[in-house]
GUSELO-894659 format. One record per residue (C-alpha): x, z, y; residue in three letters. Coordinates in steps of 0.25 Angstrom, whole numbers, plus 5000, padded with zeros to 4 digits. Layout:
<rs>
XZYALA;...
</rs>
This chain:
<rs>
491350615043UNK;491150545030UNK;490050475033UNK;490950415047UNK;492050405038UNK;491250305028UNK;490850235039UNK;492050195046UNK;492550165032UNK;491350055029UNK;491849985041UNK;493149975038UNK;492749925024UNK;491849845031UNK;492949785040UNK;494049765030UNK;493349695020UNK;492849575031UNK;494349585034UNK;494949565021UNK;493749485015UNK;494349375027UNK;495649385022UNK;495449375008UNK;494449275010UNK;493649365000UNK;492149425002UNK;492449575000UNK;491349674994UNK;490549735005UNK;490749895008UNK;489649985002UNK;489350125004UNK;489850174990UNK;490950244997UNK;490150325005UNK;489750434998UNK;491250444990UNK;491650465006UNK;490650575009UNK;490950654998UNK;492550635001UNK;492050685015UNK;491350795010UNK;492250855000UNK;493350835012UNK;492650925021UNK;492151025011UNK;493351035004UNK;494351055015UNK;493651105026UNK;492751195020UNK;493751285015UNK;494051345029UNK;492651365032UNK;492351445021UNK;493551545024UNK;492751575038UNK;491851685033UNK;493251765029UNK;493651755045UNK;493451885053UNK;492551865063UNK;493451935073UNK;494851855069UNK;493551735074UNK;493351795087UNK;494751825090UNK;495151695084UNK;496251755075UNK;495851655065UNK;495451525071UNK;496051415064UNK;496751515054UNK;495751515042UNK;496551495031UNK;496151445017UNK;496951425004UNK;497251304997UNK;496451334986UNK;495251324995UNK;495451184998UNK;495651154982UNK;494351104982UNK;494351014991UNK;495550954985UNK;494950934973UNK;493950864977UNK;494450784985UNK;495550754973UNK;494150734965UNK;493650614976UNK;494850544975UNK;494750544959UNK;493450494960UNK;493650394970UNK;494950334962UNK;493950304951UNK;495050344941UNK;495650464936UNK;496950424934UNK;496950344947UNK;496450454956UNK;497350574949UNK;498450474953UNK;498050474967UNK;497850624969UNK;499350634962UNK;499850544971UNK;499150614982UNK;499650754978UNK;501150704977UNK;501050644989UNK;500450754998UNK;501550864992UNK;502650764992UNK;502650725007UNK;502050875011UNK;503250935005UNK;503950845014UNK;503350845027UNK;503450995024UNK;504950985021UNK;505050905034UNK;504351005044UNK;505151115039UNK;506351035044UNK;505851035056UNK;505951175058UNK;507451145055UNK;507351085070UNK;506451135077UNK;507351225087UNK;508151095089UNK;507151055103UNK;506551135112UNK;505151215114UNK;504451085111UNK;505151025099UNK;505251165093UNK;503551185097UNK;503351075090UNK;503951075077UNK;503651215077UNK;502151165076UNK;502651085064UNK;503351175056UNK;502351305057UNK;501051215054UNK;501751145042UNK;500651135032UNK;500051065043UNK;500950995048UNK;501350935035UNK;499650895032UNK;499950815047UNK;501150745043UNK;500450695029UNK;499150655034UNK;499750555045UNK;500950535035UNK;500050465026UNK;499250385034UNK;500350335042UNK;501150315028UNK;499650235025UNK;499950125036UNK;501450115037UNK;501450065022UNK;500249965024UNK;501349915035UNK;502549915029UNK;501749835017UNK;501149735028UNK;502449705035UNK;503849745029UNK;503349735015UNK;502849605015UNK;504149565026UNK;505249615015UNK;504549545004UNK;504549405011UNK;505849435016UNK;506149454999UNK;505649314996UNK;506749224996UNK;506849105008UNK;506549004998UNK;505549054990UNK;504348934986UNK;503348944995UNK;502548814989UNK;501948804977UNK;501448674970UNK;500548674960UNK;499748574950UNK;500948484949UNK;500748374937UNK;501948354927UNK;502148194932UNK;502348244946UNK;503648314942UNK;504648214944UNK;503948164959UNK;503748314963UNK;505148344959UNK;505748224967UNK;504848274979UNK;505648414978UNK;506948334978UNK;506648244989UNK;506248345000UNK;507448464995UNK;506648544987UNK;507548574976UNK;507448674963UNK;506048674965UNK;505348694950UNK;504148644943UNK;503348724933UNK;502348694923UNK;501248774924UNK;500048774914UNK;498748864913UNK;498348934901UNK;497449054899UNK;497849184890UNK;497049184877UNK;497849294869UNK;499049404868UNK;499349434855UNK;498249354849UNK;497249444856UNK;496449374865UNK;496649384880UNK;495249454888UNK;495149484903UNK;494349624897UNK;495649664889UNK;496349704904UNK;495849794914UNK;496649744923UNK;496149654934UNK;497349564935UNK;497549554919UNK;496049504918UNK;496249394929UNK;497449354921UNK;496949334909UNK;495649284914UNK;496249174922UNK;497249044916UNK;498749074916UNK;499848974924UNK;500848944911UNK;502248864912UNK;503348854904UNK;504748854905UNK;506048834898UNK;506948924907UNK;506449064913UNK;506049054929UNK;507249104937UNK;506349194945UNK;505849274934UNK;506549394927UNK;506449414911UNK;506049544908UNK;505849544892UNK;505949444881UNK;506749324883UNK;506349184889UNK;506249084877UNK;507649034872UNK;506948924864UNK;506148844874UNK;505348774862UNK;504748934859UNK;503348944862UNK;503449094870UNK;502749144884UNK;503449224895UNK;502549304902UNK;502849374917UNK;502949524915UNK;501949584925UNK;500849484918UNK;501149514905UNK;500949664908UNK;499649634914UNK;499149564902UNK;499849654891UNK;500849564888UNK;502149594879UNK;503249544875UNK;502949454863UNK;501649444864UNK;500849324861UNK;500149254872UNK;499049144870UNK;498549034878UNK;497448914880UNK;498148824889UNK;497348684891UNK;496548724877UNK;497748744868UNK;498248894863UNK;499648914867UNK;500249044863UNK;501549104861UNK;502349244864UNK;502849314875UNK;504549314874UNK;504749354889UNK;504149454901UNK;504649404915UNK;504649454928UNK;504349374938UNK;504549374954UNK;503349314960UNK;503849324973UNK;504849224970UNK;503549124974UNK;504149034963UNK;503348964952UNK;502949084941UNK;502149114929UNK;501549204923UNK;502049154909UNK;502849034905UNK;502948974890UNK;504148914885UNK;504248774886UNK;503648734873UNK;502248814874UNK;501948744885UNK;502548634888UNK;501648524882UNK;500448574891UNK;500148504901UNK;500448564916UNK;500548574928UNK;501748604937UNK;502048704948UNK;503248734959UNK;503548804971UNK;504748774983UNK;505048824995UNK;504748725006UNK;505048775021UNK;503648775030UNK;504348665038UNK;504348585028UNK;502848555026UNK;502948425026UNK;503448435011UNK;502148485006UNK;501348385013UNK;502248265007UNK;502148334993UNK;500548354995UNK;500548204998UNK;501448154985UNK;500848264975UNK;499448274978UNK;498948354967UNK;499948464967UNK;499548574975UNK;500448644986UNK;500348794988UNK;501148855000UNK;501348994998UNK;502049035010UNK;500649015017UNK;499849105006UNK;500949205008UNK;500749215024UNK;499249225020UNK;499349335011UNK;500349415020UNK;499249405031UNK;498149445021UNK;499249555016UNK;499249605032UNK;498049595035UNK;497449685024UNK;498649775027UNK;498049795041UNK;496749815035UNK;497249915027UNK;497849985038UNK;496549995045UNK;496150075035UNK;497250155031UNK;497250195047UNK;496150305043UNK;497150375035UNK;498250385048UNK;496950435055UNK;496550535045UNK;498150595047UNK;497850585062UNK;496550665060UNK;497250745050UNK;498350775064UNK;497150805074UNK;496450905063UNK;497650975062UNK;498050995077UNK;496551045079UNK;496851155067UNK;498051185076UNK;497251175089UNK;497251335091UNK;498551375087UNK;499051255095UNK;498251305107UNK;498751455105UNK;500251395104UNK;500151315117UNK;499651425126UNK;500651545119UNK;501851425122UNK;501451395137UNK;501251545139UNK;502651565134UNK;502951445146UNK;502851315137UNK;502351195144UNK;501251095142UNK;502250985140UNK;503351065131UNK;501951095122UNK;501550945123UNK;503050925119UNK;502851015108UNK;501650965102UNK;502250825102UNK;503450865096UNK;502550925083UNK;501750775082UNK;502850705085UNK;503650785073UNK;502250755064UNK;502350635066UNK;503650605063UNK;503550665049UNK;502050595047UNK;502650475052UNK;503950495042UNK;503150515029UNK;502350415032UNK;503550305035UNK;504250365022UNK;502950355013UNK;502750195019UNK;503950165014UNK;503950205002UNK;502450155000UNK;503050015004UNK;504350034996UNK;503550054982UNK;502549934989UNK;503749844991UNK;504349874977UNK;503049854968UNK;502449744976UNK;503349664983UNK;504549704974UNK;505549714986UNK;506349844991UNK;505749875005UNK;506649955016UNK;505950015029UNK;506649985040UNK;507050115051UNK;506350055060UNK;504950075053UNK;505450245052UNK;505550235063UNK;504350175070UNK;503450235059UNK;503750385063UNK;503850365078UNK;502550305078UNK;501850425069UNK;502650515077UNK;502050455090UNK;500650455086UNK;500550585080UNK;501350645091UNK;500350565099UNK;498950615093UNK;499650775091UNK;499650785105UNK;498350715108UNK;497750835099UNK;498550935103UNK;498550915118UNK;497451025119UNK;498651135117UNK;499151105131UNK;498051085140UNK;497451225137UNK;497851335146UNK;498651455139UNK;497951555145UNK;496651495140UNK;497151505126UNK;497751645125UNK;496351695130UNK;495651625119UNK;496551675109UNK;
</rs>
């Protein structure tokens, strides 16, 4: 199983990255094998931990409860005897995270998890007992099958809870998510940036706004310079860990200056200079704890072979989804304003009016035009299409809950047998048994689909406020559809497993038993 197991997962690899690779226009590592063995202990332990325990309780089974088959199905083991295989399947997972910390975070999360939404699925299916005389012989077969396999019942519900919960959030990330936050954007938020202005174009460029409407539209200086030193120590990519904080520090820095602070930006310590002619830095907040930067802190910089440095009198935050002109850190007009620079801008230009662009590429030739609402369409394609991808995968983990379903109702297979041919003695029909049956996967899924519902949109809720910064609602509709549909297809494959239970005869099973 292992071995199969690897293989179908090297084609996968094998698939996504000549699929990604196209859409990020990037050669991706080739798979290896390396994972292989990791996968065949993982299988071993698996087997030898959880299904071994059963087998070893054998030799204790009276050979006549065997013959009579008192006991088929009924060998009981504690918890205790699956301890190990907890642990070391709890030991694969730390050694698979690489990290200590990271790996006991994963097992807490996991522990929480499993007891938190058991002990609700378990609170659910004893309300069901609440109303099960409601119906009739089939509603109340049905939830009786629920209620009095409730340990089971509740390792059903979880299993395909998750994996569905897996794909609905992938979904609700690829479509509402990304919906609501372009929704958020304002209808006149720039989407065309202009780069590489020179100082003597000002007065022309801003007599070109004028004349075709665009009013209010600002220039900003813009000058590169590259960090030398905080604090008089000097600046190293080796002094961060961090991958982000190395690429800054390695690369040059877009510097401007400004007398008043950027509407679009929020203070959130210091003060913005009230002497213009200071020499002081502002620095955005989320950079500025990348990099270990504090309030008064020095900053030094080489900008066109000259040391500029000064202190830090300002944290800001800054809303890059506005799509207007930002910096990481803006000088007070006297730092910088001697150096030479270069000038940016963004607008809002509607896509009908194109025409704009090619009479500003015409008359400006060196300044260059980037239109971002084409990069957006192409990263929201390249943000779907990895989502699908993802999906594909992630597929395997609603299958695993489906196998988890079929596993189960073969557990069951002889108890169901035995309850089928004792209710058609007693004068039940094939089609109220049926009935029955659907009502119990039906329920199942119900509550699978439920959990899995609630848990996508929480995921997505903590995904739209950290990343995207927006409140996200779920509309009924997707309730709705979400747990119909798990009810539909677990009602669906339930019965396909469990079909057995009504074609055979009663007679042929009492004589068995």
């Amino acid at each position: 199983a292992s071995l199969l197991g690897s293989l179908i997962g090297y084609a996968m690899q094998m698939m996504l990255t000549g699929v990604v690779g196209q859409m990020l226009h990037v050669q991706l590592p080739e798979p290896s094998l390396n994972p292989l063995g990791f996968a065949m202990i993982t299988g071993l332990v698996s087997l030898l931990g959880f299904a071994l325990p059963p087998v070893l309780r054998l030799p204790g089974v009276p050979t006549i409860s065997v013959l009579r088959r008192e006991s088929l199905g009924k060998i009981q083991v504690s918890a205790l005897g699956y301890l190990p295989g907890v642990l070391a399947m709890a030991g694969l997972v730390l050694w698979q995270g690489g990290d200590l910390r990271l790996g006991g975070g994963v097992l807490l999360g996991l522990l929480l998890t499993a007891v938190t939404l058991s002990v609700f699925v378990y609170g659910m299916i004893l309300l069901l007992r609440r109303v099960q005389g409601w119906g009739g012989v089939s509603w109340r077969y049905g939830l009786s099958a629920i209620t009095r396999r409730a340990g089971l019942s509740v390792v059903q519900v979880l299993s395909l809870g998750l994996g569905l919960m897996v794909l609905l959030v992938l979904t609700l990330v690829r479509t509402d998510l990304l919906q609501q936050w372009q929704a958020s954007l304002p209808v006149d938020a720039p989407n065309r940036f202009l780069i590489n202005i020179q100082p003597g174009q000002l007065p022309e460029l801003k007599a070109f706004f004028a004349q075709h409407g665009l009013r209010g539209v600002e220039l900003e200086p813009m000058i590169r310079g590259r960090l030398l030193a905080i604090n008089e120590r000097t600046v190293s990519a080796d002094d961060y860990s961090d991958d982000r904080a190395r690429r800054l520090v390695e690369r040059e820095f877009n510097l401007s200056w400004m007398a008043k602070a950027p509407q679009h930006n929020t203070l959130t310590s210091g003060q913005w200079w009230v002497d213009p002619q200071a020499k002081e830095f502002s620095v955005e907040k989320g950079i500025a704890e990348t990099l270990g930067i504090e309030l008064g802190d020095s900053m030094r910089y080489d900008i066109a072979g000259e040391t500029v440095e000064a202190r830090v009198t300002s944290l800001r935050e800054v809303q890059w989804d506005s799509f207007r002109v930002n910096f990481f850190v803006i000088a007070s007009p006297a730092l910088l304003q001697e150096f030479p620079a270069s000038y940016i801008t963004a607008f809002y230009l509607a896509d009908e009016r194109h025409q704009v662009l090619a009479d500003l590429a015409q008359r400006f030739a060196n300044v260059t035009i980037i239109d971002v609402s084409v990069i957006m369409n192409q990263v929201r394609s390249v943000i779907r299409r990895v989502i699908m991808a993802v999906q594909g995968i992630f597929i395997f983990t609603l299958l695993a809950g489906v196998v988890i379903l079929f596993t189960a109702l073969q557990s069951t297979r002889d108890e169901r047998l035995n309850e089928g041919a004792i209710m058609r003695t007693l004068g039940a029909s094939r089609k109220q048994i049926l009935q029955g049956l659907a009502v119990e996967f039906l329920v199942l899924g119900a509550l699978a689909g439920f959990i899995a519902t609630a848990g996508a949109v929480a995921t997505a809720s903590v995904i739209g406020h950290r990343l995207f910064d927006l409140e996200y609602h779920s509309e009924p509709a997707f309730w709705l559809l979400a747990i119909a549909g798990s009810a539909l297809a677990v009602g669906i494959a339930g019965l396909m497993g469990t079909y057995n239970v009504v074609r055979q005869a009663p007679l042929k099973v009492l004589r068995r038993v």
